[in-house]
N, C-alpha and C positions, 0 to 999 in steps of 0.2 A: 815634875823634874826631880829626879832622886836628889838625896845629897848623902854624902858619906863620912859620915863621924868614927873618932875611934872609941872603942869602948871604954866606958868609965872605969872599967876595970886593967886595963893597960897602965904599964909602969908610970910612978911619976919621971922619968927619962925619959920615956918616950913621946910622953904628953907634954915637955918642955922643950924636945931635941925634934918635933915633926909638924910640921906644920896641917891646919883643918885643910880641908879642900870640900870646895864647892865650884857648885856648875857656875860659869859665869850669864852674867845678861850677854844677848846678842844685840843690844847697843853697843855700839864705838864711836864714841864722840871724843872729841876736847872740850875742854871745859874751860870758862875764865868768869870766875866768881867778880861780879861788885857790887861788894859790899862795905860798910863801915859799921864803926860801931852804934850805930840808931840809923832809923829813916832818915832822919836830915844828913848823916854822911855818905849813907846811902845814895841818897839823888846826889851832891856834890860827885860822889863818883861814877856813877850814869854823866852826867852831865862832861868831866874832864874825860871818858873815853870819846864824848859825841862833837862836843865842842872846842875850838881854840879862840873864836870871839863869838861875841853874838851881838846882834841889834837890838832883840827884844829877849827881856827874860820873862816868865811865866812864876808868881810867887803863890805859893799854898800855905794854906794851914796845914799842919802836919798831923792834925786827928780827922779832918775834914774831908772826907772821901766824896760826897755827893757832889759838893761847886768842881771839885780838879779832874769826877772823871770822866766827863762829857768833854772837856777843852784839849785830848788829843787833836784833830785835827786841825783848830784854830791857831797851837802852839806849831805843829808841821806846817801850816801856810807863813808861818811866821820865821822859820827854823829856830824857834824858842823851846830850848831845856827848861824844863819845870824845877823849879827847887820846892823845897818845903821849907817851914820855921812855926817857930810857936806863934802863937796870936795877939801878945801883949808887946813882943821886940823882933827885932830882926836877929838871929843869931852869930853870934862871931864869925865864925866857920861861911857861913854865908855872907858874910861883910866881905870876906877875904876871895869867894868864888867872884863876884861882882866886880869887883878891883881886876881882877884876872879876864873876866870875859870883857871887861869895858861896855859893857850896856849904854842905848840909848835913852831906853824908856823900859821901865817894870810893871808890867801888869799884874795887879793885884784881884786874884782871884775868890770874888765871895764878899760879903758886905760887913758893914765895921763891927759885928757881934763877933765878925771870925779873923777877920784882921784889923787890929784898930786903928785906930786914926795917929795912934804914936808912930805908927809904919810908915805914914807917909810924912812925915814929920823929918824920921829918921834917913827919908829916902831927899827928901827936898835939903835938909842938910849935906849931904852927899854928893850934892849938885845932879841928882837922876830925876828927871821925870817919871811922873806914874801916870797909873790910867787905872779907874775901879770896873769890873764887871762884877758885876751881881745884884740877883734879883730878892726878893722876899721870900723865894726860897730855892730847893735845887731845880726843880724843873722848870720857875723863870729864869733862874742861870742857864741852863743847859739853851735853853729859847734865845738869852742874848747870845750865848756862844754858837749860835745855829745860823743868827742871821749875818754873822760876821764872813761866811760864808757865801758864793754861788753854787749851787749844783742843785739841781730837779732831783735828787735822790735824797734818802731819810733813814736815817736809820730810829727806827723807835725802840725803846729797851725799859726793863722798870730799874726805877732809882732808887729803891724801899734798900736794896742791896745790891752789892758791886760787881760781881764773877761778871757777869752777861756783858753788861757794858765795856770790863775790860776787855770783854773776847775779839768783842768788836772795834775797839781802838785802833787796833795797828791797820787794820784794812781802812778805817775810817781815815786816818791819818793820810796814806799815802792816796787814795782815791779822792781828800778831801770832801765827804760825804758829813754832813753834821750830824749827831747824834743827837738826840732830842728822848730827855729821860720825864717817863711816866711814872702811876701808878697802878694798882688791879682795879682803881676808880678812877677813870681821866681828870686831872685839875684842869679845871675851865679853861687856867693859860695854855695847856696843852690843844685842847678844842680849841679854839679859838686860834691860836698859830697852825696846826693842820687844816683846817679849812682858809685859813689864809693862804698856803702856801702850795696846796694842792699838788703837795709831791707826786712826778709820775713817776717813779719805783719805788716805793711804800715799802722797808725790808724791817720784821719786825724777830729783836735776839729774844729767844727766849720761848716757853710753852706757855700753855692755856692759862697754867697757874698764877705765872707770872704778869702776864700779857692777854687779858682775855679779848678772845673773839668778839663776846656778844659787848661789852665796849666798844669796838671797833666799828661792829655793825648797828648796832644804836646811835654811831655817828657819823655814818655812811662812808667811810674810811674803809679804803680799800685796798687792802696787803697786795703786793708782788709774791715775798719771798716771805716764809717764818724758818727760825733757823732755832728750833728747841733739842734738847734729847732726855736722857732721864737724870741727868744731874748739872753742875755746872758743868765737869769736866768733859762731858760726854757732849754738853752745847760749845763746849772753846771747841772740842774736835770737829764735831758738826761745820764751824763756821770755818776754821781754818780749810779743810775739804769743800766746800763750797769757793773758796773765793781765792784759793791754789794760785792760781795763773796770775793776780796779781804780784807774787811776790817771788821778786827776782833774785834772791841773795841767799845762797847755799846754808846761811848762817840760820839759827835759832835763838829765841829768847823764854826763858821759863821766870816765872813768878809764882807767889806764893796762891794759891785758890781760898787762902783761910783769913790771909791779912792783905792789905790795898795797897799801905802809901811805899813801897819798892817797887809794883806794877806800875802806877800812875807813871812815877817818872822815867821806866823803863819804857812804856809805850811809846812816848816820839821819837828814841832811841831807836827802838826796834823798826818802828815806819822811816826813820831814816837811812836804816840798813834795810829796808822792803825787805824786811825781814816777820815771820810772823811769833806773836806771842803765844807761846805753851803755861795752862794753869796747871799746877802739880798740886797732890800732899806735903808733909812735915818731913814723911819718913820712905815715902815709896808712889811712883810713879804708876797713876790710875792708868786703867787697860784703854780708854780710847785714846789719851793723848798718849799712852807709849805706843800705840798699834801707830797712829801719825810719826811719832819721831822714827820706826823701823823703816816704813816705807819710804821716808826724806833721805835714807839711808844709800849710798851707792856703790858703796864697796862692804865687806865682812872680815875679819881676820880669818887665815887660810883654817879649814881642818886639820884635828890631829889624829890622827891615825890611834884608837885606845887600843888597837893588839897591832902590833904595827908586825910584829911574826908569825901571825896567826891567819891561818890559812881560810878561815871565813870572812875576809874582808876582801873576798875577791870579786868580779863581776857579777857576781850571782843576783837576779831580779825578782827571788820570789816571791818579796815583799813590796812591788810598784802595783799601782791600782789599774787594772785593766778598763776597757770601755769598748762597746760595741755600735757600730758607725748605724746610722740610722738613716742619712739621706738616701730619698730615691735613687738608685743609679750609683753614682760615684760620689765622695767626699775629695774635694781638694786638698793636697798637703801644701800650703806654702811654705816661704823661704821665710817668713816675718808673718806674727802675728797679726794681720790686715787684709781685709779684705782685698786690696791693694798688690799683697806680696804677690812675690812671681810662684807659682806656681810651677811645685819639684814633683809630683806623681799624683794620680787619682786612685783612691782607695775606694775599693768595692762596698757597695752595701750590706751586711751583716759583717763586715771585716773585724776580731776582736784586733784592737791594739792594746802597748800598755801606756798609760801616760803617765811621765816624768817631771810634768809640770804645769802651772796653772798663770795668764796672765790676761784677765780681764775676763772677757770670754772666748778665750782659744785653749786650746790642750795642746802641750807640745808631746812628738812623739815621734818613732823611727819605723817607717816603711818602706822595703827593698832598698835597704841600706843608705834611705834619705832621709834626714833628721828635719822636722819642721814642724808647721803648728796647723788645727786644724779647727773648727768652727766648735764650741763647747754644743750651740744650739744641735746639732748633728750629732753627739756621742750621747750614748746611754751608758751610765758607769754603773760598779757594781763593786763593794766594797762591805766588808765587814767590821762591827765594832759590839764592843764588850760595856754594857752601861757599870758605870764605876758609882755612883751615889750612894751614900750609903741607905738613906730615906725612900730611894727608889728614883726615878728620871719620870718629871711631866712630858707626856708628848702633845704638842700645844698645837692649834690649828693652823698658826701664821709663826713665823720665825722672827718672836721677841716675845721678853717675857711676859709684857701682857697679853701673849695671845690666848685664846680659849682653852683651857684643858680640856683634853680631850679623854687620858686616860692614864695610869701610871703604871713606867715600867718596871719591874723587881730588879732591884740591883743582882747583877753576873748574868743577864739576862745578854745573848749572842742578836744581835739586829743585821738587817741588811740596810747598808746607806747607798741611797741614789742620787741624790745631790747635795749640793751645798752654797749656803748665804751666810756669806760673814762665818761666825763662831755659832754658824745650825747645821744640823745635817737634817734631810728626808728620810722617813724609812714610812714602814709599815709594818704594826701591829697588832693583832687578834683582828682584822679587818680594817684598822683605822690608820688612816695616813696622815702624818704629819711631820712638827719639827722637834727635836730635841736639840738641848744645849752640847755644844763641842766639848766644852768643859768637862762634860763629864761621863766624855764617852771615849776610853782607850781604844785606838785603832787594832784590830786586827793586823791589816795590811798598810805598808806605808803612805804615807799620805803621799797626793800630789805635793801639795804644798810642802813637804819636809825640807829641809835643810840640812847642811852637813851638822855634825857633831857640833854639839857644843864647844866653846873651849873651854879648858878649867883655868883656875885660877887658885892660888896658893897665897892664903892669910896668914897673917906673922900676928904677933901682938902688935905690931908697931906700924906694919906697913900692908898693902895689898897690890898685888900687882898682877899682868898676866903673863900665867905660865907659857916659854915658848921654847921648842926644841933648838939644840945647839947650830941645828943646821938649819933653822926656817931661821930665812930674811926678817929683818923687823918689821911690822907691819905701819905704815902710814894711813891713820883714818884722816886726816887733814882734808883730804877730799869729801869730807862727808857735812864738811863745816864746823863751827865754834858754834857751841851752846851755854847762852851767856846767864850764869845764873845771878838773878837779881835779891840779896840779901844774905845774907851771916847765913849759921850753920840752925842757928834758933831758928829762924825762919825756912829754908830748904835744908835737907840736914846734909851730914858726910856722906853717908849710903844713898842717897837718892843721887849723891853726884857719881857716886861711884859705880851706878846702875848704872848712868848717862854713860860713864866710862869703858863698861863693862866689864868691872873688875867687884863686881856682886851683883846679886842676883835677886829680882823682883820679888814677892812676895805672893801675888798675886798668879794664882797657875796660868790664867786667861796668858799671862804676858811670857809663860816658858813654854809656850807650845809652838812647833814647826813654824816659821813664817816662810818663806818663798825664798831660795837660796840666792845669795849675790857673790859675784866674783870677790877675791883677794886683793883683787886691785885692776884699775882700769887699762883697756890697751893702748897704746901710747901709739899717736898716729906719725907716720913717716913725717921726719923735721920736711920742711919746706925750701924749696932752693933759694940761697940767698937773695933777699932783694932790699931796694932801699927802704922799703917800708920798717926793716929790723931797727934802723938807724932811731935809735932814742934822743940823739942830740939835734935840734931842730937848728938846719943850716936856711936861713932861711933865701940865699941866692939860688935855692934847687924851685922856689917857687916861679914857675911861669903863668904871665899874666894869658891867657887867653882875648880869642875874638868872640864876642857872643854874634857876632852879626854873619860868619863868617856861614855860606849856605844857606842864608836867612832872607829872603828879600825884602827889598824897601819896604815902611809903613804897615808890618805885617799885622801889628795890632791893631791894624788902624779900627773906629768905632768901637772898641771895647775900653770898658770902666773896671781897672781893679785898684782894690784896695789892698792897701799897705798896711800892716801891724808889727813895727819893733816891738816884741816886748820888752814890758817893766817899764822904765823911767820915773825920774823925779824921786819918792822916799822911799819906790821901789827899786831895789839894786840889782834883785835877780838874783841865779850864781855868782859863787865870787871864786876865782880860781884858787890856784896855788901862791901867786905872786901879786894876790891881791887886784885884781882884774876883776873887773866887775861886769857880767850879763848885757845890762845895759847898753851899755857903751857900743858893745861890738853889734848887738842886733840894731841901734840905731844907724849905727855907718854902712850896715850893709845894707838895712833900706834904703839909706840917700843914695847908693851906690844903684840900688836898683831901680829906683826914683828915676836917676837920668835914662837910664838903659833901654826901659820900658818907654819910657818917653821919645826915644829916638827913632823907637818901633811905632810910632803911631798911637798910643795906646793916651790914655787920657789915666792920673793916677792921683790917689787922695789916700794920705797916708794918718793915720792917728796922731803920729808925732814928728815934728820934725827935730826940736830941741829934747833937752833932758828935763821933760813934764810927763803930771801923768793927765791923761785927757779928760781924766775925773775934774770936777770943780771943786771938791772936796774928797782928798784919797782916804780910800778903805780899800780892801781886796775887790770887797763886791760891787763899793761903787766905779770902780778901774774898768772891771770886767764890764758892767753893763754899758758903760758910755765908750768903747770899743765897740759892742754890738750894736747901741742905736744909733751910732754914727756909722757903720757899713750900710747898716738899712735900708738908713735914711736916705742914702744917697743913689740908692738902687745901684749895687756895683753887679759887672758881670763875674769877678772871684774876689775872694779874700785869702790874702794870704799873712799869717802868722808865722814872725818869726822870730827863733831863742835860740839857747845853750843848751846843752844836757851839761846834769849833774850827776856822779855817783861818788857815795864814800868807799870803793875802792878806786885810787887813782888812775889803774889799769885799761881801765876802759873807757872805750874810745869808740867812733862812727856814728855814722849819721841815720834820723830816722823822719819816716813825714805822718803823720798822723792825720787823720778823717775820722768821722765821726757818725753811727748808723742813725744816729736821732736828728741828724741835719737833713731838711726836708730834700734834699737833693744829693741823698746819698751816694747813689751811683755813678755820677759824673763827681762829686768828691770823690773817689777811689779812683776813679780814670784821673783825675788831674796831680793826685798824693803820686800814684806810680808812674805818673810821665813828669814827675818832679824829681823825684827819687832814683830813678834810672840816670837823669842829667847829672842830679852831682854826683852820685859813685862813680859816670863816666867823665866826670870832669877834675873833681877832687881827688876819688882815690883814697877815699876816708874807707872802712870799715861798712859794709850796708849793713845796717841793721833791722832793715828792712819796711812794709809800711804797715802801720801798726792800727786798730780801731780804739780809741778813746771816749770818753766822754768829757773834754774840757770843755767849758763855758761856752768860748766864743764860736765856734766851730760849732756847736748843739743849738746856740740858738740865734745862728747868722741864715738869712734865706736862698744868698745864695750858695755855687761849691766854694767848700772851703777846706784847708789845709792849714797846720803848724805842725815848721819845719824845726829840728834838732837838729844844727845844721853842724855840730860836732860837741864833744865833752869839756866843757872851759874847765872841770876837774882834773883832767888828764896833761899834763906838764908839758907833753908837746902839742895837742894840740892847741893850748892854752894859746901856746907862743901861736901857731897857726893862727888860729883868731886877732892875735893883736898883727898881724903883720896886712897892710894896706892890701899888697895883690890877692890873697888868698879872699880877701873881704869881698873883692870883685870879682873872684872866681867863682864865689860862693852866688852873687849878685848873677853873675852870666849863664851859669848853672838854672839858676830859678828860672830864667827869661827864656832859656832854651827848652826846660821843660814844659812851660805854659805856652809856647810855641806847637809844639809836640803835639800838645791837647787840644790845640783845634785844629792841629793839621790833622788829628787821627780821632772825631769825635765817636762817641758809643754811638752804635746801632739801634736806627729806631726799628718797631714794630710795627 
């Protein structure tokens, strides 16, 4: 990426009176720093964006990274913010958050060397209860914070050092997955908890270095997934791309990759925005996690025209990379990158086209004046570049740097490029074929991948901002999400936010070259014809009770056993809405509701709860979950159905969803029973479908027979809140389930 300086030799005028100019980043984010001035004000304010009460808080020591960073997802089951403090007193500042969030009980994270026993002195004066986790060291911490936990999955990570295990925090969090931290020598407690616990998806962060194999396989431990790359930054990318789909929230979170205690406490923040965490540098944003924040990207600031009167900026294509079609016979153009798309013309075999663009494996491009995309597998491209190195360019056997040398090319040396992976291209050399680095090879011809111009951007001493013509609209990246940086300027600096911003420019060449162009802004879909659903203020005489029987005949259940599951109860609350509504409450009433319903159909019905308890003899999370499951079991039902709230921290959202589960041994009839659930209430409610989704919760994974938990609306979202508390809507939701379990054996799956 050029940049243009004035010369040292220009007036001192004009070197006061004109601003530098530089290329900007093709980042465009917002940004909202929080930070304080230290870690402990630090988490305070993580904590006041995430929280307005809490039930349980999460306390650290604030030099003590190994006990607080395995307890992301134990503090997400909890919706417990992490604070930090020193280890001999409770801090002021933290006196004062505690007072604010009203806590029930504080859990003190790590044993009395790290928090001492005047903490809980402190805390019992106070009138708080506490609770101590911690082991003899960090990996028996990490073990008690594992079994506090249900879930058949594991995350294994080493504990000697922090990056890795943050990577995996925030997916850990929301997937509630425990985290269980080793070392490059397994400590016994670790052995000994893995063979107890026989996780079946064994998912281990980190490479050989960190996390050896031949451990693994010395104690018959058997990985799923390993999720390493060549540094931390390149394993946070890694995992965040692996595990994408869990995270539903446009938004980002960036931490520090050199220091912890700002991470720590950003992590349940971020898992409770199912948002995922980015590790950066000091001063500038490493190439694999800005290569992730480009692609999270969905809109660009428009291009600017740099000769906006000059007569070569007109259609001319000289510079697009051509490609010649390869399948037998004919290549399909579709309308969409998919196998799927409709097909718009069939392009002949040897056909040269030129292609304009790259997205996965399709080449978009225009044949007899139809624009579409056409199978990469099928095109043979043909592209020229200029090795730029000054040392010369390895050409390696496999595309990454440790792949084999093969041979070296002389820098100004002209190659021909035939494919490309990632940041490699293919060519071939004095007879040898392989990969070279992108980095360091100037295109000839424009890339697929190019993108419009940069934009520039004009630096003041005092301020930086981007340059934009009188006549271009302002441009709104707000669509692209908030990327929340966690920590002062010490810790992520001004420029690295300003990268994030795009108002300077990366360091790194990797991060200034073409990425995939994106629109200026999104198309905006035709408003929709009014209806009552617009209405935000919840009238609740517009609710009609329904017939569940209506079309139904007598005793239809008859001989069938299901079980009932309101969730939460007793010191579990669940969601708690806006107006203070609590989870609980409303999925017990619409059990009793369905309690009669089902009973009138014949059906014989045995429900977890029928009061506000939890069916545990002793609550914990895990012991909740399991005496819900061996109480369905035990009783041999013919379904189980599970039912809650949704929750999200943007209040907006709203509708209903029914979740199944592929590890429940009766997958396939769970899925016929979740969409003939799911179909009754969108057709009865009129909520939002959100559709039915695959999970892995507890009860559902490990009940024998089908089973489903239903979201049967958002208690977050302020009308439907009011929905939930209102009695008919309770029985609508009740008549709904009973219809669609009707549904399900009036229409069972197809045998073989």
């Amino acid at each position: 990426m050029k940049k243009f300086f004035f010369s040292i030799m220009a007036s001192l005028t004009v070197v006061l009176c004109t601003p530098f100019i530089t290329y900007a980043s093709p980042l465009a984010y917002q940004t909202e720093r929080l930070a304080g001035q230290d870690r402990v004000e630090t988490a305070l304010k993580i904590s006041q964006k995430g929280w307005q009460s809490a039930q349980t808080i999460i306390l650290c020591e604030y030099n003590d990274y190994p006990d607080s960073i395995a307890a992301t997802p134990f503090a997400v089951s909890l919706n417990a913010p992490i604070l930090l403090t020193k280890g001999d007193s409770i801090d002021p500042r933290v006196v004062q958050e505690l007072q604010r969030l009203k806590p029930e009980k504080v859990i003190l994270l790590g044993g009395t060397a790290c928090l001492q026993p005047s903490i809980e002195k402190e805390l019992e004066n106070s009138g708080l209860k506490w609770e101590r986790i911690g082991g003899l060291d960090r990996y028996e911490t990490s073990i008690m914070l594992a079994k506090k936990l249900a879930n058949d999955s594991l995350i294994l990570v080493n504990g000697d050092d922090f990056p890795d295990a943050l990577s995996a925090a925030t997916y850990a969090g929301i997937q509630q997955v425990p985290i269980v931290l080793t070392s490059t020598t397994f400590p016994n407690s670790v052995i000994e908890y893995l063979k107890e616990t026989v996780a079946k998806h064994l998912i281990v962060i980190g490479g050989e270095v960190v996390v050896p194999s031949e451990q693994l396989t010395k104690h018959n431990f058997m990985i799923e997934t390993r999720l390493g790359g060549l540094d931390r930054y390149d394993t946070n990318a890694k995992v965040i791309s692996f595990m994408k789909d869990t995270y539903q929230s446009t938004d980002l979170f960036m931490a520090s990759g050199i220091t912890f205690p700002d991470a720590v406490a950003g992590t349940v923040l971020a898992a409770k925005f199912k948002a995922p965490l980015l590790l950066t540098e000091h001063m500038d944003i490493p190439p694999s996690v800005y290569t992730i924040m480009r692609e999270h990207m969905k809109i660009e600031p428009p291009a600017k025209d740099p000769n906006p009167d000059s007569d070569s900026n007109t259609d001319s294509k000289e510079g697009l990379l051509k490609g010649k079609i390869t399948a037998s016979g004919v290549l399909n153009l579709r309308e969409t990158p998919s196998s799927t798309g409709k097909i718009l013309a069939m392009i002949p075999e040897g056909t040269t086209v030129e292609l304009t663009e790259k997205q996965d494996k399709w080449y978009k491009t225009t044949y007899q004046s139809k624009t579409g995309w056409i199978a990469a597998d099928y095109v043979s491209i043909t592209s020229t570049g200029i090795v730029n190195a000054t040392g010369g360019l390895n050409l390696r056997e496999t595309p990454s740097p440790t792949g084999k040398v093969l041979l070296n090319i002389p820098k100004d040396t002209t190659i021909a490029l035939t494919d490309q992976q990632g940041q490699w291209y293919k060519t071939t050399y004095q007879a040898k074929t392989g990969w070279v680095s992108a980095d360091y090879v100037t295109l000839a011809s424009t890339s697929i991948v190019s993108s419009t111009p940069k934009t520039i951007s004009t630096t003041t001493s005092t301020t930086t901002s981007t340059t934009a013509s009188p006549t271009t609209p302002p441009f709104n990246f707000t669509v692209n999400g908030t990327v929340y940086i966690l920590g002062g300027t010490g810790i992520i600096s001004l420029n690295t936010q300003n990268i994030i911003e795009g108002k300077a420019s990366s360091s790194y060449q990797s991060n200034l070259r073409d990425f995939p162009p994106l629109p200026s802004e999104l198309a905006k879909p035709d408003p929709p014809p009014a209806t009552d659903d617009e209405v935000t203020d919840y009238d609740p005489s517009k609710e009609v009770l329904v017939n569940p029987f209506q079309g139904i005949p007598a005793n239809a259940l008859s001989g069938k056993t299901i079980f009932l599951d309101p969730g939460h109860g007793g010191p579990d609350l669940g969601a708690k809405g806006p107006t203070q509504t609590y989870e609980k409450n409303n999925t017990l009433a619409i059990g009793l509701a369905l309690n009669d319903i089902l009973k009138q159909a014949g059906a014989k019905v045995i429900l977890t709860r029928t009061t506000d308890v939890s069916p545990a003899t002793k609550y914990s999370q895990l012991e909740d979950l399991q005496a819900r499951m061996v109480l369905a079991n035990s009783c041999n039902a013919d379904l189980f159905i599970s039912i809650h709230n949704d929750s999200f921290t943007i209040p907006t959202i709203q509708g209903t969803t029914t979740f199944y589960s592929r590890d429940n041994p009766r997958q396939n009839e769970s899925l016929q029973l979740a969409s003939s659930v799911q179909t009754a209430l969108i057709d009865t409610l009129k909520t939002t479908d959100r559709g039915v989704k695959e999970a892995g919760f507890y009860v559902l994974k490990h009940t024998t027979m089908p089973s489903i938990l239903i979201e049967t609306a958002f208690i977050s979202n302020p009308y439907e809140e009011a929905r939930l508390q209102n009695p008919t809507f309770r029985k609508n939701v009740s008549a709904a389930i009973f219809r669609g379990t009707y549904n399900y054996y009036t229409n069972p799956l197809p045998r073989d």
